[in-house]
C-alpha positions in Angstrom: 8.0 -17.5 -32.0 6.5 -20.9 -30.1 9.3 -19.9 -27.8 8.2 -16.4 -26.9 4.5 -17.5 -26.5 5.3 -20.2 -24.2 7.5 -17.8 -22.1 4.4 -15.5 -22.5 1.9 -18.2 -20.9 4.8 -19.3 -17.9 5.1 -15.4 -17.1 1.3 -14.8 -16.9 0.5 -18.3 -14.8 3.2 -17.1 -12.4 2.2 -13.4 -12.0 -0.9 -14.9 -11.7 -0.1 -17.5 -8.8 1.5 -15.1 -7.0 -0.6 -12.5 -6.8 -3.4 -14.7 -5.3 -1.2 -15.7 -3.1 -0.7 -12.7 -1.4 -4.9 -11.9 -1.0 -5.4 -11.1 -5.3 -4.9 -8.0 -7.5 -4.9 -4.8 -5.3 -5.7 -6.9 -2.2 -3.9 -7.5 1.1 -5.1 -9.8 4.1 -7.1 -8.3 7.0 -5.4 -6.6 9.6 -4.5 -8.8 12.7 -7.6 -8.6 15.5 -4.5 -7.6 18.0 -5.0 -4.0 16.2 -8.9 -3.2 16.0 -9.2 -0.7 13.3 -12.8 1.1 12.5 -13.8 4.3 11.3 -11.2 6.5 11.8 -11.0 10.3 12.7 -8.1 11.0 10.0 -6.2 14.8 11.0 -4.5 14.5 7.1 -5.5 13.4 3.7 -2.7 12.7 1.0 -3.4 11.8 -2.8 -1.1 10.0 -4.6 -0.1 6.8 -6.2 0.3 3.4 -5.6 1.1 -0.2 -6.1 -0.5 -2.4 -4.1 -0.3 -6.5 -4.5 -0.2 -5.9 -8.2 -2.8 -3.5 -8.6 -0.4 0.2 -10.0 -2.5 3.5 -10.0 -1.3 7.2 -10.6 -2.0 10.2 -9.1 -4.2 10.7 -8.2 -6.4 8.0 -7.9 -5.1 6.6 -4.4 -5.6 8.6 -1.1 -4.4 8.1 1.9 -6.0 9.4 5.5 -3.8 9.8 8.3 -4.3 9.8 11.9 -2.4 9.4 15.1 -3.9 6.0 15.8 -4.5 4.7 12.5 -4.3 5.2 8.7 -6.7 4.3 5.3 -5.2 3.4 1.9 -8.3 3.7 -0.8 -7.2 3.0 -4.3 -9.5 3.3 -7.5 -10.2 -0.5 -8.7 -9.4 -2.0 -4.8 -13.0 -3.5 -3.6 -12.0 -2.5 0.1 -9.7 0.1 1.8 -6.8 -0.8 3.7 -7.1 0.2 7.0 -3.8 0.3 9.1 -3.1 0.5 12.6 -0.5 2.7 14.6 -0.3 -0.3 16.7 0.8 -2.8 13.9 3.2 -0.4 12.3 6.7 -1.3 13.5 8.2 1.2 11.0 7.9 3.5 8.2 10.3 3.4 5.6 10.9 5.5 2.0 11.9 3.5 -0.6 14.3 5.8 -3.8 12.6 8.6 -5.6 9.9 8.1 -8.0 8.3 10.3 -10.3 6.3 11.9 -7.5 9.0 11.9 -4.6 10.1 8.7 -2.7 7.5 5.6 -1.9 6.2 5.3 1.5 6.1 1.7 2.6 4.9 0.5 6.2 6.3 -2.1 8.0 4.4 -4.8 10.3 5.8 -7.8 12.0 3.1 -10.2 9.6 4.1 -8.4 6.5 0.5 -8.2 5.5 1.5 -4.5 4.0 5.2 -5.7 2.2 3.4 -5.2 -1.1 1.7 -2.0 -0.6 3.9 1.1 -1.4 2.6 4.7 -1.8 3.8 7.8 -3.4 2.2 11.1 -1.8 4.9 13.9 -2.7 8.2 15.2 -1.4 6.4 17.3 1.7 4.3 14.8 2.9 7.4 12.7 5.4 7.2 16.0 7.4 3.3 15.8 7.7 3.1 11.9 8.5 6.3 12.6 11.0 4.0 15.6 13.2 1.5 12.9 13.2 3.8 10.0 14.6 4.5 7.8 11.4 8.2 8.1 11.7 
């Protein structure tokens, strides 16, 4: 039992470490001032899930706007949205199937977004394609 709790406490401290590592629960760092993002004119809008730096939320409390030059990631119990720049995206990738269709994860040269995957449906990789997130 002593051995369990300690391996309870280790687990926690680490999960803990890491996730403030990488900007805190359901945070990621600010996108790089190469790529000025601001209020964005978004052609799409996309509920789903996600997971981002820790923080998991089901559909459909995350939502993502899409537009050519830029998207916005807001997930319920994140303080900001994560605003993402065509510019900064050097690819868009699908992880395996979930429950709600394959993941959507977007690739940057930092890897500010590595921890941020999104599930929006089976018909959406069409939508975000027309738009110019291939």
């Amino acid at each position: 039992m002593l051995a369990f709790g300690a391996l309870s406490v280790a687990s926690l401290i680490f999960w803990v470490r890491r996730t403030q590592k990488h900007g805190g629960l359901g945070a990621v760092p600010p996108p790089d001032p190469a790529y000025p993002v601001g209020a964005g004119d978004y052609e799409l809008e996309l509920r789903g899930g996600a997971r981002v730096n820790g923080l998991n939320v089901s559909w459909p409390m995350a939502t993502l706007l899409v537009g050519r030059d830029q998207a916005e990631l807001q997930v319920f119990g994140s303080i900001a949205p994560i605003r993402i720049a065509r510019g900064e995206v050097t690819a868009v990738g699908w992880t395996g199937p979930g429950p709600m269709g394959p993941g959507l994860k977007f690739r940057t040269e930092s890897g500010r977004l590595d921890r941020v995957t999104v599930w929006v449906g089976w018909k959406s990789r069409q939508k975000l394609e027309e738009l110019g997130w291939s």
